[in-house]
C-alpha positions in Angstrom: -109.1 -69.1 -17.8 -108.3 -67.4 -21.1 -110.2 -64.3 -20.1 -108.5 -64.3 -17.0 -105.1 -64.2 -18.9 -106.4 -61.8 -21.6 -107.4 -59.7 -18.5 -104.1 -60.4 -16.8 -102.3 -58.9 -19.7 -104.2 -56.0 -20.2 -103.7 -55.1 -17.1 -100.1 -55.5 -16.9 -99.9 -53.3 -20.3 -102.1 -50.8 -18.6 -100.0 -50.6 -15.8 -97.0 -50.7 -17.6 -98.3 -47.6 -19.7 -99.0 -46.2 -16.6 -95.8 -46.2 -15.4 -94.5 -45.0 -18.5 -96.5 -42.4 -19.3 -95.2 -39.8 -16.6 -91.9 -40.6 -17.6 -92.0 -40.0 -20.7 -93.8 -36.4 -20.3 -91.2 -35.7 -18.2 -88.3 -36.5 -20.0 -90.6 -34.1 -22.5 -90.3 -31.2 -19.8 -86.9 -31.3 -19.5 -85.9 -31.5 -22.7 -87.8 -28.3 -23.2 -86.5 -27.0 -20.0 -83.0 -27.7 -21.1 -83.4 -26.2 -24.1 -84.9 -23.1 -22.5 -81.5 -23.2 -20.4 -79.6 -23.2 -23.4 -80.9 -20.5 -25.4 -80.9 -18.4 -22.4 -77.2 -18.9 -21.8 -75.9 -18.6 -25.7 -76.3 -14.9 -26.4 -77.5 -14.3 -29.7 -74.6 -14.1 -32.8 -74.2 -10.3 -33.0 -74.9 -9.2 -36.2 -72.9 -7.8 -38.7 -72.0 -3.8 -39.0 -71.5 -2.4 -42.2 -68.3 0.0 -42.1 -68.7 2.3 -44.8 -65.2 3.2 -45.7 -63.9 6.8 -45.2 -64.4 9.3 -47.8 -61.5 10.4 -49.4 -60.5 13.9 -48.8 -59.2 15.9 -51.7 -56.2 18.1 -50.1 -56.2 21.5 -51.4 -53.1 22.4 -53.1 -52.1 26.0 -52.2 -48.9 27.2 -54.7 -45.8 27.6 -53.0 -43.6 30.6 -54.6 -39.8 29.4 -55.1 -37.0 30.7 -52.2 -35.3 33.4 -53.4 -31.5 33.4 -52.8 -30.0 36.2 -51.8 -27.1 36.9 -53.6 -24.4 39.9 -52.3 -24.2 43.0 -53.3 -21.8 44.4 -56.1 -22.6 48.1 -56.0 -19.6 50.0 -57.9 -17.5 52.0 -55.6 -17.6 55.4 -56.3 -14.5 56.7 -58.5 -11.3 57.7 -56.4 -9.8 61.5 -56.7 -6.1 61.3 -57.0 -3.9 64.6 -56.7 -0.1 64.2 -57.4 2.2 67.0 -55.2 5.7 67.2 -55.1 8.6 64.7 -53.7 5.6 61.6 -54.7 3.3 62.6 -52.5 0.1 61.9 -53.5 -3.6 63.2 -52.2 -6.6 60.4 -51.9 -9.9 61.8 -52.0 -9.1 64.8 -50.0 -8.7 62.7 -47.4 -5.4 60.7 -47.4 -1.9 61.3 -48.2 0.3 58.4 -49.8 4.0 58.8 -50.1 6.5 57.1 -53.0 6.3 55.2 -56.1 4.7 51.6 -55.5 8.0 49.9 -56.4 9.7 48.0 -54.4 12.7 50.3 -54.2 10.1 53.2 -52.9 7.7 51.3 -51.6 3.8 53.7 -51.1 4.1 54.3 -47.5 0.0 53.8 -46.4 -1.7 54.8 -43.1 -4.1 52.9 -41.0 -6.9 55.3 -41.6 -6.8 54.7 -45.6 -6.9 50.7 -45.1 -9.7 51.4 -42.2 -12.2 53.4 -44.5 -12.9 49.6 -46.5 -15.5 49.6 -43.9 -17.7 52.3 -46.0 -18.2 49.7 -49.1 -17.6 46.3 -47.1 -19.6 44.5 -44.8 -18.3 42.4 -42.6 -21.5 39.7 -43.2 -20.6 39.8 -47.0 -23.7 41.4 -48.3 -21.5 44.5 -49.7 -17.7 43.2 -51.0 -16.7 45.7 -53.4 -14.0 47.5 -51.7 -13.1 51.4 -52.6 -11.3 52.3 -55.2 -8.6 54.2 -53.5 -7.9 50.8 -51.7 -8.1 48.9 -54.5 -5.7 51.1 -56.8 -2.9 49.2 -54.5 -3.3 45.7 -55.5 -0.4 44.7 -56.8 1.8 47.9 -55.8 4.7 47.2 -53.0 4.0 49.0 -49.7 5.1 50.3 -46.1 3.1 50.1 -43.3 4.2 50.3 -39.2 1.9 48.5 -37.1 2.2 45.4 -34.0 3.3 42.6 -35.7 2.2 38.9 -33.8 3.6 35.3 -34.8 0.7 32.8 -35.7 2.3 30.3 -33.3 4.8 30.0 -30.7 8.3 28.5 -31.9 11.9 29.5 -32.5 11.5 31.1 -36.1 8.6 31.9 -38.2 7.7 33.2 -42.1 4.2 34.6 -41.2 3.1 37.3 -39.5 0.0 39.0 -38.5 0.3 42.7 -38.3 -2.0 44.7 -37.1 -3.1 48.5 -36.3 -4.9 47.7 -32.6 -1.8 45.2 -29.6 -3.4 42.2 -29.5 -1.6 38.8 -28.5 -3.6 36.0 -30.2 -5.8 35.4 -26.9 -6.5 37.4 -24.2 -4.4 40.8 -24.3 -5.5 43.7 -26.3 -8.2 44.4 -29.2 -8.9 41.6 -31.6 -8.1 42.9 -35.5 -11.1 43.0 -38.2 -10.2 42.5 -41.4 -10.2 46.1 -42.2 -7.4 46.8 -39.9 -5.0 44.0 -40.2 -2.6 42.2 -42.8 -1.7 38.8 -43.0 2.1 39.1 -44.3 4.1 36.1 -45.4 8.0 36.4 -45.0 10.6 36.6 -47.5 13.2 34.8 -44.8 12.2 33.5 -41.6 12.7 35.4 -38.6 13.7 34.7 -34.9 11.4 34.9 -32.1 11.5 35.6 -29.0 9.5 34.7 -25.7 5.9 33.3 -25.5 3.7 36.8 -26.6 6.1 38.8 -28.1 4.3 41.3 -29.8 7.0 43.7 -31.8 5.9 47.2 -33.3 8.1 48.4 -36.5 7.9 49.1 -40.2 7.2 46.1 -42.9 6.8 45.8 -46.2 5.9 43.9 -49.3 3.9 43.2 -52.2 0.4 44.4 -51.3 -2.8 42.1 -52.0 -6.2 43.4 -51.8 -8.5 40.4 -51.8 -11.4 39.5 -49.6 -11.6 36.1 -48.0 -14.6 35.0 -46.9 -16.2 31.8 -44.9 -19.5 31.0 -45.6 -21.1 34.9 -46.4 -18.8 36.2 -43.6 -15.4 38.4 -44.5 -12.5 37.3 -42.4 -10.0 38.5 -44.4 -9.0 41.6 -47.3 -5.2 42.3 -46.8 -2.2 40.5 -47.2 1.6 41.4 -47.7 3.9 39.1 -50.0 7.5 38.8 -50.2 7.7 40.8 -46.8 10.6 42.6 -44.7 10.6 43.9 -41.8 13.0 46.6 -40.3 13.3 48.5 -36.8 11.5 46.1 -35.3 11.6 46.3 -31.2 9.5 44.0 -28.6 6.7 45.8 -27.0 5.8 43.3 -24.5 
């Protein structure tokens, strides 16, 4: 009987070994199986690039010479040639006649031509501004001059006046002045005007100022008349 139990239980541990013996190499084959799975899936950590880091570039310094300003032009007119005749009349260069004193009793009566020729040692962009001497000589002097003679603006009365040696309205009708060829004159008394445009064409005169007025490097201005009168004026419309 005690064999038979001893027997008994061997057998039931073999069987039970048995049994468990499959499982337990499979559980093995799918652990490994799993873990196959896994490390298929997973990609591998990527590994690590050293970046190097860029080379600084030494920048080649080139010299840079300074701007030069350009400055204007003061070249020295040449001299002026005066010849004195009889009754005050008095020869410019050979080329001009003047007429009177420079007072304001005998005012020099001046052409056109004579204020014109500032062109030769002028520019009108400023570069040259010396003007000529036989131009220059009449700063200060008092002077007569006939030419069309504009108001500034439109109004009953006015002191200034903007004569001229070219008709020109202020806008559309005529020849625009330069500032060779016109004079900004500033009135002892105000005067009456008359319709919209009136341009009038007589004598003036005044104290005579030679000075170049300039915006930026460009000349817009180089005559003007002070203390000025005008006589025999007539519309010229």
């Amino acid at each position: 009987m005690k064999i038979f139990s001893s027997i008994l239980v061997i057998a039931i541990i073999a069987g039970a070994a048995a049994l468990l013996w499959p499982r337990s190499q499979n559980k093995s084959n799918t652990e490994f199986s799993l873990n196959d799975t896994i490390e298929t899936k997973i990609a591998p950590a990527p590994q690590a690039v050293q970046i190097n880091p860029p080379t600084p570039t030494t920048a080649s310094t080139q010299s840079i010479p300074p701007q030069q300003t350009q400055t204007a032009t003061t070249t020295p007119a040449p001299p002026t040639t005066l010849t004195r005749g009889s009754n005050n009349q008095i020869e410019v260069d050979g080329r001009y006649t003047i007429l009177g004193s420079g007072t304001e009793l005998d005012p020099y009566r001046i052409t056109w031509e004579l204020l014109k020729s500032a062109y030769e040692t002028m520019d009108l962009n400023g570069e040259r501004v010396a003007p000529p001497k036989r131009v220059e000589m009449l700063n200060g002097t008092y002077v007569q001059i006939s030419g069309y003679m504009a108001p500034p603006l439109w109004g009953q009365e006015t002191k200034e006046l903007l004569v001229m040696f070219n008709k020109w309205d202020g806008c559309c009708i005529g020849l625009p002045p330069t500032p060779f060829d016109c004079i900004e004159a500033q009135l002892a008394a105000p005067i009456k005007l008359g319709a919209a445009h009136t341009i009038s064409y007589g004598a003036i005169r005044g104290k005579f100022i030679v000075e170049p007025f300039k915006a930026g490097k460009f000349l817009i201005g180089l005559y003007r008349l002070e203390e000025a009168q005008t006589d025999d004026t007539k519309s010229r419309n």
